[in-house]
Each structure stands twice: as C-alpha cells, then as structure tokens.
FIKOLZA-1660 file (N, C-alpha, C; in steps of 0.1 Angstrom, whole numbers, plus 5000, padded with zeros to 4 digits):
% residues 69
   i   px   py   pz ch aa at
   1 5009 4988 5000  A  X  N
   1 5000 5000 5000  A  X CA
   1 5009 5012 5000  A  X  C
   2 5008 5020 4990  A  X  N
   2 5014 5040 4993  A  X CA
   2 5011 5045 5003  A  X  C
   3 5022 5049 5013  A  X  N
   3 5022 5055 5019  A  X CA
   3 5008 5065 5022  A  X  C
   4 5009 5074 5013  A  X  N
   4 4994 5082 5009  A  X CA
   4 4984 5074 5013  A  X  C
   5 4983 5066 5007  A  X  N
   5 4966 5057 5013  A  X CA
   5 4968 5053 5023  A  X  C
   6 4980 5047 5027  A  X  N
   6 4980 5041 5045  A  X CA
   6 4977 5055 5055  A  X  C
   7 4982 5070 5051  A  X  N
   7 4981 5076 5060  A  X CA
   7 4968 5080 5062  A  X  C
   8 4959 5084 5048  A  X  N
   8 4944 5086 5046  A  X CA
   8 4936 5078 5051  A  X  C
   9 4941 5064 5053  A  X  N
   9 4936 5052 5063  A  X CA
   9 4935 5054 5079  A  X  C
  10 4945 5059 5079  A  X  N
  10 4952 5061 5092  A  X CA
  10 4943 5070 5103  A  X  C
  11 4947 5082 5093  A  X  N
  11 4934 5098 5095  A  X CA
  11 4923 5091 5095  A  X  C
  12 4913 5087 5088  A  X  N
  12 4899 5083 5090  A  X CA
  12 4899 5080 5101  A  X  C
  13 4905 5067 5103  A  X  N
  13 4904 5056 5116  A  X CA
  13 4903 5064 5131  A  X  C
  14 4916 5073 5127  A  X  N
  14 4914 5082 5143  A  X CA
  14 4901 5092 5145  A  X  C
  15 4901 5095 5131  A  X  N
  15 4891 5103 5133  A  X CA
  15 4875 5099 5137  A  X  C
  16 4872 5084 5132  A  X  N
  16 4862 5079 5136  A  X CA
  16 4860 5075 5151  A  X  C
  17 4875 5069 5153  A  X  N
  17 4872 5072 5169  A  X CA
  17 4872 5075 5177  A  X  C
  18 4878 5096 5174  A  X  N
  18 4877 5105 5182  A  X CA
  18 4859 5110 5184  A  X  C
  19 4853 5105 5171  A  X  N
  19 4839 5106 5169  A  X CA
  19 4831 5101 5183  A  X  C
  20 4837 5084 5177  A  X  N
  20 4832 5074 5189  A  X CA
  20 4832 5082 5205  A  X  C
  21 4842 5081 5205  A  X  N
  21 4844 5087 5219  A  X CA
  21 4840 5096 5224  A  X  C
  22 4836 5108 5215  A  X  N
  22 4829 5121 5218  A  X CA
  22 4813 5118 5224  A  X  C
  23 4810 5110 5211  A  X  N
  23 4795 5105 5213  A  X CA
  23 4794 5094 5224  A  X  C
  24 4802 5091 5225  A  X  N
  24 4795 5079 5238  A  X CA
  24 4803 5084 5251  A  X  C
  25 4814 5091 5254  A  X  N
  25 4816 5093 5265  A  X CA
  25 4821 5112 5270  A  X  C
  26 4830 5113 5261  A  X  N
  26 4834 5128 5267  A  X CA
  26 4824 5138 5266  A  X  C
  27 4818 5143 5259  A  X  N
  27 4804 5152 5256  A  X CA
  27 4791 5145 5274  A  X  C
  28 4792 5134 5274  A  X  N
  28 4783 5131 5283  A  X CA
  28 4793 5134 5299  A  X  C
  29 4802 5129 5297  A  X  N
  29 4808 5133 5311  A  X CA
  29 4812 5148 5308  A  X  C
  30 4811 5152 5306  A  X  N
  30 4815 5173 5306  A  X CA
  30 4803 5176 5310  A  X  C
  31 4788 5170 5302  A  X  N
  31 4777 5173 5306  A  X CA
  31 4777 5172 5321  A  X  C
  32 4776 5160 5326  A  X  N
  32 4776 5158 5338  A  X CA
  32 4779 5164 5351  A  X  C
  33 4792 5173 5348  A  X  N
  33 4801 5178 5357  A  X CA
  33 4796 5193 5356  A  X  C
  34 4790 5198 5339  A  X  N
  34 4785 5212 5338  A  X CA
  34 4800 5220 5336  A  X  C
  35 4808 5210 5326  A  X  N
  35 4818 5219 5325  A  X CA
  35 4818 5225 5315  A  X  C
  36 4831 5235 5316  A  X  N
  36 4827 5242 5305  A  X CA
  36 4837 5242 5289  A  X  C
  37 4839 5231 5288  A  X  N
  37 4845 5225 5279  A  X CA
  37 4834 5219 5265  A  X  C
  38 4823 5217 5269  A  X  N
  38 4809 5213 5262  A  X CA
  38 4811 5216 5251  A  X  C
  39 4809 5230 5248  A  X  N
  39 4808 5235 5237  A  X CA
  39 4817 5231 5231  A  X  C
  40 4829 5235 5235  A  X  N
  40 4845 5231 5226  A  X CA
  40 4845 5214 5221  A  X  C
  41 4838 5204 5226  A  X  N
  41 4842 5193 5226  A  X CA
  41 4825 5190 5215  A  X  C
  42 4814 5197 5215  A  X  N
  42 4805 5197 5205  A  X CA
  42 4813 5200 5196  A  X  C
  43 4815 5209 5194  A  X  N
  43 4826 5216 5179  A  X CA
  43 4836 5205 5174  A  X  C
  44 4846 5200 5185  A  X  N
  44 4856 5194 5176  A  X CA
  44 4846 5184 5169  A  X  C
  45 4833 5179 5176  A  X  N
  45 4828 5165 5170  A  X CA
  45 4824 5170 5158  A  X  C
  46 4813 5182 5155  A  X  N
  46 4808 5185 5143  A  X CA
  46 4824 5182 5134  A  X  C
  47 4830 5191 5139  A  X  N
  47 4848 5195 5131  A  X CA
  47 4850 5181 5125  A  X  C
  48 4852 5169 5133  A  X  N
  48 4855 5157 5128  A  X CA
  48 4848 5151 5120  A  X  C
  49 4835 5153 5121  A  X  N
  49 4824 5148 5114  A  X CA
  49 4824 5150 5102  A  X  C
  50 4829 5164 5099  A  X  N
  50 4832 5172 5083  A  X CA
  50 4844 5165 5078  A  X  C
  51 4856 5166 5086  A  X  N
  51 4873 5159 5083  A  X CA
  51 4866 5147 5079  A  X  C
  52 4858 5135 5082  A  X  N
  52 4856 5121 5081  A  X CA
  52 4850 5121 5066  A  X  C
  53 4839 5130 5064  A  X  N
  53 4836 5133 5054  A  X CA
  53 4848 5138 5039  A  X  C
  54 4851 5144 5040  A  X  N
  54 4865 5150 5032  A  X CA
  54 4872 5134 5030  A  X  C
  55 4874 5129 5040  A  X  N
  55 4889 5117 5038  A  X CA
  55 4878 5105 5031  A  X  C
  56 4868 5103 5037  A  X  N
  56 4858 5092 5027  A  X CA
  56 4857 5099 5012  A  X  C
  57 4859 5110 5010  A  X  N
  57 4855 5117 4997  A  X CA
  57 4872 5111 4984  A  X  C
  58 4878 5115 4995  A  X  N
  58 4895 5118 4988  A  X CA
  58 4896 5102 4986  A  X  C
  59 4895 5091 4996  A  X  N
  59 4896 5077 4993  A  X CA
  59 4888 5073 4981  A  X  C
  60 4876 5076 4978  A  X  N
  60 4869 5073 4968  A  X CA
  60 4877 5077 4956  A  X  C
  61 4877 5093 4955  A  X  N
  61 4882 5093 4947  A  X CA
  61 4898 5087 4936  A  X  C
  62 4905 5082 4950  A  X  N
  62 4918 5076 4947  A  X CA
  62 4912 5064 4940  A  X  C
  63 4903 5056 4950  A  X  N
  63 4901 5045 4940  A  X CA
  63 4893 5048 4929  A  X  C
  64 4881 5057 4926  A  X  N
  64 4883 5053 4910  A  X CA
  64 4895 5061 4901  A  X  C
  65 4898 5066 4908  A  X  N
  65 4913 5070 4895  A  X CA
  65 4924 5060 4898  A  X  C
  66 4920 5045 4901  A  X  N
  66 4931 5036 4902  A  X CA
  66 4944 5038 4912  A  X  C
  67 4943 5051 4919  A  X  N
  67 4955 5049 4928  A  X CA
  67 4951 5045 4945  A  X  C
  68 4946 5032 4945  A  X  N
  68 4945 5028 4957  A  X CA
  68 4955 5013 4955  A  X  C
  69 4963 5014 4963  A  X  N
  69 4969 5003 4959  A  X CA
  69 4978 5000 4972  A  X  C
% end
C-alpha cells in the first residue's frame, strides 16, 4: 500500500474514533460535571464529522482514478 493511502487510512480511523468517543463518552461526562469544555468538545465532534467526510470523499476518489493500491 502508498504510503498516501496508508496515512488517509490512518486519519479516518482516528478520526472515527475521536467521533466514537465524543458521542458515547466525553460530551456526556463534561455534561455531567457542567463543564465548560461542552461546547469546545461539540465543535471538535461537528469539526470531525466534516474531516471524516472530506477523507471518505479523497479515498473514493483515489480508488476510482486507480491509485488505491
């Protein structure tokens, strides 16, 4: 695999499970406590949510123009 695709591999993966993590635990424990990190930690998740988007787009695109390999 190129380098390039392993790293755009790489990026998704964390980024899905910075997602994960937001949604099932940090956003709920900030709630919890009424801190004030909330908002900051909603944002990065939207933020990620768009990056996850963009790298599913760029992967696609590699493979149909043949450079996924």
């Amino acid at each position: 695999m190129k380098n390039i695709n392993y790293d755009l591999l790489k990026l998704l993966h964390t980024k899905l499970d910075t997602v994960w993590r937001l949604e099932k635990h940090y956003i709920e424990d900030a709630e919890k406590v009424q801190c004030h990190s909330v908002d900051a930690l909603k944002q990065i998740l939207e933020d990620d949510k768009k990056h996850i988007a963009m790298l599913n787009e760029e992967i696609k695109m590699r493979m149909e123009a043949g450079e996924w390999n």
